[in-house]
N, C-alpha and C positions, 0 to 999 in steps of 0.2 A: 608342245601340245598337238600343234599338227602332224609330227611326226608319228606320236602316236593313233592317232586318228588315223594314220594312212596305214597303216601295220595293223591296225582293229580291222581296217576292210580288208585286205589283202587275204587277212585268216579270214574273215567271213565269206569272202567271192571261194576261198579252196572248201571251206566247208558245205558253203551249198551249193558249192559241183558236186561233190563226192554224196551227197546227199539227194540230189535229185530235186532239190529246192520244196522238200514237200517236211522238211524238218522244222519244229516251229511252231509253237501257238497262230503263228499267225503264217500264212502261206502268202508268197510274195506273188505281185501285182502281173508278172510275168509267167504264163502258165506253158511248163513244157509241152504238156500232150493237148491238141485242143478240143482233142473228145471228150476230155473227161470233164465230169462237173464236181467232184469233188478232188483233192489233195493226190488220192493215186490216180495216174492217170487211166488205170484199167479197173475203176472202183469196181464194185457189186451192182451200183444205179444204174452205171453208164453202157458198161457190155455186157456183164453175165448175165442183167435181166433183161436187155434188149438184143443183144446179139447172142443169143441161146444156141443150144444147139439145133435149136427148131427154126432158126431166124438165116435169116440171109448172111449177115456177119461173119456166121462156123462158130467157131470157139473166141474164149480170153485172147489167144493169143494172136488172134486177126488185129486185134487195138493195137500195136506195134511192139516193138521192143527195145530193149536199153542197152547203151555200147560205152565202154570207156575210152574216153578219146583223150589224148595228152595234148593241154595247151602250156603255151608260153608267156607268161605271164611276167610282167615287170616290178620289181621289187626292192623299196629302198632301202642304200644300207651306207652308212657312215664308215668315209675312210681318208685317212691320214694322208695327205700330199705334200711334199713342196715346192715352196714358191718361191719365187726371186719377188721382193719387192724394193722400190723405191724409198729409201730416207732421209729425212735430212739432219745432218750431223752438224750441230757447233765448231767453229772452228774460229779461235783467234788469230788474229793477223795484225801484224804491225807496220804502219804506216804513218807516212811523211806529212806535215802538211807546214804552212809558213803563218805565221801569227805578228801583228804589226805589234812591238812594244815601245810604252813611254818612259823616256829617261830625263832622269831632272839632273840640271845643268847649271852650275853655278857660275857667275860670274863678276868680276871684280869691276865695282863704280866706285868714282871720287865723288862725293858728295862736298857740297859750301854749306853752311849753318853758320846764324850769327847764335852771340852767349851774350848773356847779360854777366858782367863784371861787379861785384860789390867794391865800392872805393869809401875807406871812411874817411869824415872831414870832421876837425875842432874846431866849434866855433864858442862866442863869450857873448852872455844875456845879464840883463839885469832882472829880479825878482823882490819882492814885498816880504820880507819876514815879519811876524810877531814876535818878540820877547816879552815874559816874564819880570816884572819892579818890583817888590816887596817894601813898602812904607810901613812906619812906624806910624798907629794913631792910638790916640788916650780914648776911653769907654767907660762910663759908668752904668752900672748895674745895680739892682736891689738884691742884696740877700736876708731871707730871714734868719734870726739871730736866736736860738732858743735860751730863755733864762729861768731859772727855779726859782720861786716864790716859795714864802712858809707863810702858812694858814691856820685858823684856829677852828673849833666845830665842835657841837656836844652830840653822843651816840647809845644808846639805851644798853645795857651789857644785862646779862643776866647771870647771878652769882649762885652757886651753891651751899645751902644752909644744912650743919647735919645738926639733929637732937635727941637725944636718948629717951627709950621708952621701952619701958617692960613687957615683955611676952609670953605667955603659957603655951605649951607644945605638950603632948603626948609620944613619947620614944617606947617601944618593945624591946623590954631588954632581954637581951639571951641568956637561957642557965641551960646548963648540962645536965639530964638525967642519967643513970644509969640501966640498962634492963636486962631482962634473959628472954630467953627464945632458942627453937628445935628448927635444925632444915634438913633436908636431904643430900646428903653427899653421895656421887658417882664415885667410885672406884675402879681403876680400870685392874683387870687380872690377867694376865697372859697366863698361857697354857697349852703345852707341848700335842700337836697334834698329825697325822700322819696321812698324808694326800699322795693319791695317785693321777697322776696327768702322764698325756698321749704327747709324744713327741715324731714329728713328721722328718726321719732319717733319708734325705737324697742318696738316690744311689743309680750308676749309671749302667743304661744293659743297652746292648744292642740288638736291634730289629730288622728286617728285614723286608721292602715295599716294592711294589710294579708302579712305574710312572709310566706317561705315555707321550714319548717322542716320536713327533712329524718330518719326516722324510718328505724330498723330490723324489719319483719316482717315474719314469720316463716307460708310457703304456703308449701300443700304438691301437690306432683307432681306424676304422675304414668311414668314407660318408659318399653319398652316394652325390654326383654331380652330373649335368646334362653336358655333351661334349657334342655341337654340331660337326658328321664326320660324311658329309654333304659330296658333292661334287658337281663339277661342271658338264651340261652337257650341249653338243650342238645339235638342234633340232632344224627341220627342215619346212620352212613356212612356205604355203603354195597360195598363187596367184588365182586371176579368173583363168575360163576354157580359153585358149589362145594363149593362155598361159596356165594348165594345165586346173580344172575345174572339178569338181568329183562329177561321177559316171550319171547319177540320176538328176543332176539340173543340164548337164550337157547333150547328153546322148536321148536323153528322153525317156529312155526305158525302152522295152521292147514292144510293146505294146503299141509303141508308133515311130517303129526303126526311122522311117522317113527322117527324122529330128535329128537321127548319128549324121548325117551324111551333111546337116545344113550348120552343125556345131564343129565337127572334127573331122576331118577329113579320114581319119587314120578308123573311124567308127562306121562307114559305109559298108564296106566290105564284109565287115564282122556282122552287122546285120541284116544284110540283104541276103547271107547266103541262113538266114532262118535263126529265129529267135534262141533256140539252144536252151541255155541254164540261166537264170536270173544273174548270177555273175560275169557272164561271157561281155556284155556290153560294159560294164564298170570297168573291170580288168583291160580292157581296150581304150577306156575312155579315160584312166588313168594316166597315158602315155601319151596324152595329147600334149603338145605344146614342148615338155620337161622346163621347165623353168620356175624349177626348187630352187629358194634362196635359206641361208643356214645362220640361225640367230646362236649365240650364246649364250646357254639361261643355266642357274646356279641350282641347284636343289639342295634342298635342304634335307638332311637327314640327323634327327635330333636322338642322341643314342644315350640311356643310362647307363652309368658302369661305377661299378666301388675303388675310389682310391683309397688306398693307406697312406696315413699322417701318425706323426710323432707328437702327442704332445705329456706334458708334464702335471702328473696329480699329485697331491698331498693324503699320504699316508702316516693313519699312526699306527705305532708299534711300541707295542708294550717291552718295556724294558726293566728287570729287576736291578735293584738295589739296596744296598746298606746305609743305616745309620743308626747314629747312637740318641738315645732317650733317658733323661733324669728323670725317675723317678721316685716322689717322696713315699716311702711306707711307715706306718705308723707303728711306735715300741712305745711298749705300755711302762712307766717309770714311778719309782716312790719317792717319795723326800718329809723330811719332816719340818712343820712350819709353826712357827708363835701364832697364837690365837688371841687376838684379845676380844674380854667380856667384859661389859660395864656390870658391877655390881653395886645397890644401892643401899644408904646404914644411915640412921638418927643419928645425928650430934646435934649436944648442945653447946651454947655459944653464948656470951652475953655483946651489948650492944651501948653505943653513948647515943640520946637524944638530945636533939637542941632544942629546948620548950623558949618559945619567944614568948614575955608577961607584958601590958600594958604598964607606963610609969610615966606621971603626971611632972614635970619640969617646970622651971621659969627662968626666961635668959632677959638680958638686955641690949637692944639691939639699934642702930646707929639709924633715923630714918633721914634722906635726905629729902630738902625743902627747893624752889626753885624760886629768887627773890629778886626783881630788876630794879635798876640804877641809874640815874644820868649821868654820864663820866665824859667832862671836856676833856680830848686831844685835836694833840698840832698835826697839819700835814703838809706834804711840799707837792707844788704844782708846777709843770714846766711848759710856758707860754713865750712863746715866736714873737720877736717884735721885728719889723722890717727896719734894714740898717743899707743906704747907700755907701756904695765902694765903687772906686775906680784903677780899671785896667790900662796895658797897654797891649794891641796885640797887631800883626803882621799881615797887612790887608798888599793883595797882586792886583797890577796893573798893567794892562797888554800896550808894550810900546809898540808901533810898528816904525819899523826902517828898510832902507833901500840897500841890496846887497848883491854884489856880480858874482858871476858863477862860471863854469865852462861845461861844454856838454859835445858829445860825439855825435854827429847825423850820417846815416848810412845811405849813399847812393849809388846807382847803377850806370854805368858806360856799354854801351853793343861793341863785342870784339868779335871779329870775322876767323872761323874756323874751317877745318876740313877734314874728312873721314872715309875710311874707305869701307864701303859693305857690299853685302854676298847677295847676288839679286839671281834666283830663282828662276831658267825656264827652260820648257819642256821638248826634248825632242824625241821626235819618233822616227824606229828602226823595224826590218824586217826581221824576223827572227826566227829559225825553223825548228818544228818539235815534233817525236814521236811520239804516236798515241795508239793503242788496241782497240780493234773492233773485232766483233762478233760477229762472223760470215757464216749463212749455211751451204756445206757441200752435202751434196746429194750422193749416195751411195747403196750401193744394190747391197742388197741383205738377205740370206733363203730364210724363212718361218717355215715351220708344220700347222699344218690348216688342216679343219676339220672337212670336211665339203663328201657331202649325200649324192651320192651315185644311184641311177634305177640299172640295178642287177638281173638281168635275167633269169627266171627261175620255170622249171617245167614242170606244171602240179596234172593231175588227172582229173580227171569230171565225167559222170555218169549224164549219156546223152540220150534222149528218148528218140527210137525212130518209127512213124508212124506207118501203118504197112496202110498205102492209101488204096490199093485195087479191093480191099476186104472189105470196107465197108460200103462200097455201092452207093443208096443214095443216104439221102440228107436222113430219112426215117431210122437207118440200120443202125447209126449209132447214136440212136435218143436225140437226132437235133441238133447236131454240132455241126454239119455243112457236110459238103463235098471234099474227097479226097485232097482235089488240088488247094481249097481252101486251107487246109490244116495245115500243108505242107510247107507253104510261102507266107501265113502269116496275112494274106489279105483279108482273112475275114478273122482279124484276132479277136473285135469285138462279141462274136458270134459265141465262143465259148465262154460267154457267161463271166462273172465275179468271181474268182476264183480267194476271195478274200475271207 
């Protein structure tokens, strides 16, 4: 950014040399000519109507005049160098060193241990058994004894008595009459009759149809995408005055040269020999110090552009073909078919009735009576009498007696052994091992470096020179001073605001 910033002024100090510094809405702080009071320095105000041809002055062209003069101006410009620099480069290396290790060592001990010995011994006890006696003893017990007895007893029966007795009834006896009578009899009659019906005959044709088959079909397409197509650039960033400042906080302006000479030393000179063109002090003051330093900054340039892509759509397409189609059409057909008609005719008929007549009866008929009785009978009864009886049965009896035995007891003896084992210990050894390390060696390397040169460059500029013996005194040219005034700039405040 400051790069471009010092390239904006460089054109602006060449344009308002060539210009006379009077281009511009707005006229800078620095006035070439110091008679004038307006923008030209030989306006209409300032001399034609005060240094007339009637006036001390003479003419316009007593105000001074313009010379182009070619200055040297410094000017930056980016350019490609190289350089040796210092690197440091990885470098493995392998190396020695000693490592103390432990090694386990085995070694043989007699050991003593005592063991317990199992010894068995037989030895012979005495013991208490019980056995089992089974005696004979006699028992008597009751049992009951069941016996039938025969009994006697009277019980009331009741008998059935039948006795005859005469009875009248009414019976319907049935007779058969005979009769006559007329009904209607259905007849059925066929009869030969002649129909026509439609018969639906299939018959096969064939047709012809468009169906619609979808294809891949492979279109290409363009879409539009941002592609940043940017670049790097090195720009030139500047310090304070001492370290190069811009022209109007260093130098001061012209308008009070005194300020070049106490900021830049290289700015004395260029002012004291007279103010000149609003650019002459910047372009000077520019070049104070030089100590541009160069950043790297990315710019971005974001660019649309259409690319083409392949991709794949779905198309249909009509496609003819054939098939065949059954068709039924209708054939008009005769046939002849039986009809039947019911037809209806009197007959006569005769008929049998059953005429059911009352008829008066008499039966004789069995009624029975129901007539009770005392009637002794025997019965048998069976009564328990208790009957003593005696058993014999098999009663135990625990004898005890004394009876020897033998039995084994298990005991132990200490018998003295020995064993050899493997007793564990540790020695330590030196031991040496290689191992890599990562050393950096330093190494000169040239890069292309961008780095801002101030280029000399020789542009022109329109100089105003004031003719001082013409205008005489301070009245001739409307108030702007004495000749030597204008000349050196001491009396810069005197021509006015030139803003």
């Amino acid at each position: 950014m400051r790069l471009f910033l010092s390239l904006a002024a460089a054109v602006a100090m060449t344009a308002s040399a060539q210009a006379g510094s009077c281009w511009g809405s707005k006229v800078s702080s620095c006035c070439s000519a110091p008679c004038a009071s307006s923008c030209s320095p030989c306006g209409a105000s300032s001399c034609d109507s005060g240094c007339g041809a009637g006036s001390s002055c003479g003419t316009a062209s007593a105000c001074g005049t313009w010379e182009t003069v070619e200055r040297t101006v410094l000017v930056p410009q980016m350019v490609t160098e190289t350089r040796t620099v210092t690197v440091n480069v990885p470098v493995q290396e392998e190396r020695k060193g000693t490592r103390t290790v432990c090694t386990t060592v085995y070694d043989d001990v007699v050991q003593n241990y005592t063991v317990k010995v199992p010894v068995m011994e037989q030895k012979t006890g005495t013991r208490t058994v019980c056995k089992t006696v089974w005696e004979d003893q006699t028992k008597e017990y009751t049992v009951m004894v069941p016996t039938t007895e025969q009994r006697e007893g009277v019980r009331t029966v009741c008998r059935t008595v039948c006795e005859d007795q005469t009875q009248e009834y009414t019976v319907m006896v049935p007779h058969t009459e005979t009769r006559e009578g007329v009904r209607t009899v259905c007849k059925t009659v066929c009869e030969d009759q002649t129909q026509e019906y439609t018969v639906m005959v299939p018959t096969t044709e064939q047709r012809s149809g468009v169906r619609h088959v979808c294809h891949n079909v492979e279109v290409k397409k363009t879409r539009t995408v941002c592609e940043d197509q940017g670049h790097w650039e090195d720009r030139a960033v500047e310090s304070a005055c001492g370290g190069c400042a811009p022209a109007a906080s260093s130098c001061g302006g012209c308008g009070s040269c005194g300020g070049c000479a106490s900021a830049c030393s290289s700015c004395a000179s260029a002012c004291a020999s007279g103010c000149g063109v609003a650019g002459a002090c910047g372009a000077v003051a520019s070049s104070c110090g030089g100590c541009a330093t160069t950043t790297r900054v990315w710019v971005p340039n974001m660019v649309q552009k259409e690319v083409e892509y392949t991709c794949y759509e779905t198309k249909t397409v009509e496609e003819p073909y054939t098939y065949n189609v059954t068709v039924c059409k209708p054939e008009a057909r005769t046939r002849t078919i039986k009809v039947a008609r019911q037809v209806s005719e009197q007959v006569p008929y005769t008929y049998n009735v059953t005429v059911c007549k009352p008829e008066v009866r008499t039966r004789t008929i069995k009624v029975a009576r129901q007539v009770s009785e005392q009637v002794p009978y025997t019965y048998h009864v069976t009564v328990c009498k208790p009957e003593v009886r005696t058993c014999t049965v098999k009663v135990a009896r625990q004898v005890s007696e004394e009876q020897s035995y033998t039995y084994n007891v298990c005991s132990y003896r200490d018998e003295q052994k020995s064993r050899t084992v493997k007793v564990a210990r540790n020695e330590t050894s030196q031991q040496e091992y290689t191992y890599h390390v990562t050393v950096c060696k330093q190494e000169q390397r040239e890069v292309q470096v961008q780095v801002c040169k101030m280029v000399e460059q020789v542009v022109s500029q329109q100089v105003y020179r004031p003719a001082a013996p013409a205008c005489g005194t301070a009245s001739a040219c409307g108030g702007c001073g004495s000749a030597p005034a204008c000349g050196g700039c001491a009396s810069a405040p005197a021509c006015g605001s030139c803003n």
